[in-house]
C-alpha positions in Angstrom: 96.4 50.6 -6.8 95.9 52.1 -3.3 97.1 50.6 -0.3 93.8 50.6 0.7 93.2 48.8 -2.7 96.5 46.4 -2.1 94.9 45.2 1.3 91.9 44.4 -0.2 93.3 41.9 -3.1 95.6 40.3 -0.6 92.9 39.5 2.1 90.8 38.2 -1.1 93.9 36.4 -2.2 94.9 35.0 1.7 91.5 33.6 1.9 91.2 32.0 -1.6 95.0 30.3 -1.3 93.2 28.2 1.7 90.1 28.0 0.9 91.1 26.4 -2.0 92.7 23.5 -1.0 89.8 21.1 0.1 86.3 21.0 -0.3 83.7 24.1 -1.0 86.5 26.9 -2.3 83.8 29.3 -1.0 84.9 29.2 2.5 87.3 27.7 4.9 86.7 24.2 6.7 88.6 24.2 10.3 91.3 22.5 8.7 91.7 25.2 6.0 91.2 28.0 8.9 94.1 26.5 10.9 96.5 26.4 8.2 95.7 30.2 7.5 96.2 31.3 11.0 99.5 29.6 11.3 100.8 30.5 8.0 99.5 34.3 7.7 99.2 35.2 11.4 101.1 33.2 13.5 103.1 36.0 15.2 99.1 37.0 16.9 98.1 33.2 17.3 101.9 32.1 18.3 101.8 29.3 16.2 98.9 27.9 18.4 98.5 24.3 18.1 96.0 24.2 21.2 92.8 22.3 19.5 90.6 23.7 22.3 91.5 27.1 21.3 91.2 26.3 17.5 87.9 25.1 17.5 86.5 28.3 19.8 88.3 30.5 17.4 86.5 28.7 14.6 83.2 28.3 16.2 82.8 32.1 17.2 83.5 32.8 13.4 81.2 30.4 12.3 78.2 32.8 12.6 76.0 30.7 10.8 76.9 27.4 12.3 77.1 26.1 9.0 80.4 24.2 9.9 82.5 26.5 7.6 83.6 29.9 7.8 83.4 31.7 4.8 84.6 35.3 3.3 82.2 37.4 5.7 83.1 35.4 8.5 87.1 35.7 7.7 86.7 39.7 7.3 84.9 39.6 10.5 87.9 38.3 11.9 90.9 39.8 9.4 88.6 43.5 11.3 88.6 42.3 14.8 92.3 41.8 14.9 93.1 45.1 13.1 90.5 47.1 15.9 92.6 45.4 18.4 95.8 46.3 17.0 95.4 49.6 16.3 94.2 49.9 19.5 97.4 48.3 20.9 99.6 50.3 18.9 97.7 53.5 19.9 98.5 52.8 24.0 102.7 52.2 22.7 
């Protein structure tokens, strides 16, 4: 595989190790979403346990309002970050 290839099956595999572990395993329930950011980016979200911030974070995902966020909706957000970041690491 790629490493473009590799990226892919682990941001499919990131998502489906949370989404997994309550509810619809189609997509991620705040609780679910929290866990992921902690665990897989908690060096960007510092480990944020600020609900305020957790529940904006989810709600701006939530495009659909449908109370979840599911695999669109996380790659929306998995390509934010990496826009930001290479743009951070283009400034250094």
């Amino acid at each position: 595989m790629s490493d473009i290839q590799k990226g892919i099956a682990l941001l499919i595999s990131a998502f489906n190790k949370y989404s997994e572990k309550e509810g619809d395993k189609k997509t991620l329930s705040k609780g679910e979403l929290k866990d992921l950011l902690t665990a897989e980016m908690g060096d960007i979200f510092r480990k944020s346990t600020d609900k305020t911030a957790l529940d904006k974070i989810f709600k701006d995902l939530d495009a659909n309002a449908d109370g979840t966020v599911d695999f669109q909706e996380y790659v929306t957000l998995v390509a934010c970050l990496t826009m930001i970041c290479n743009d951070f690491f283009k400034k250094q």
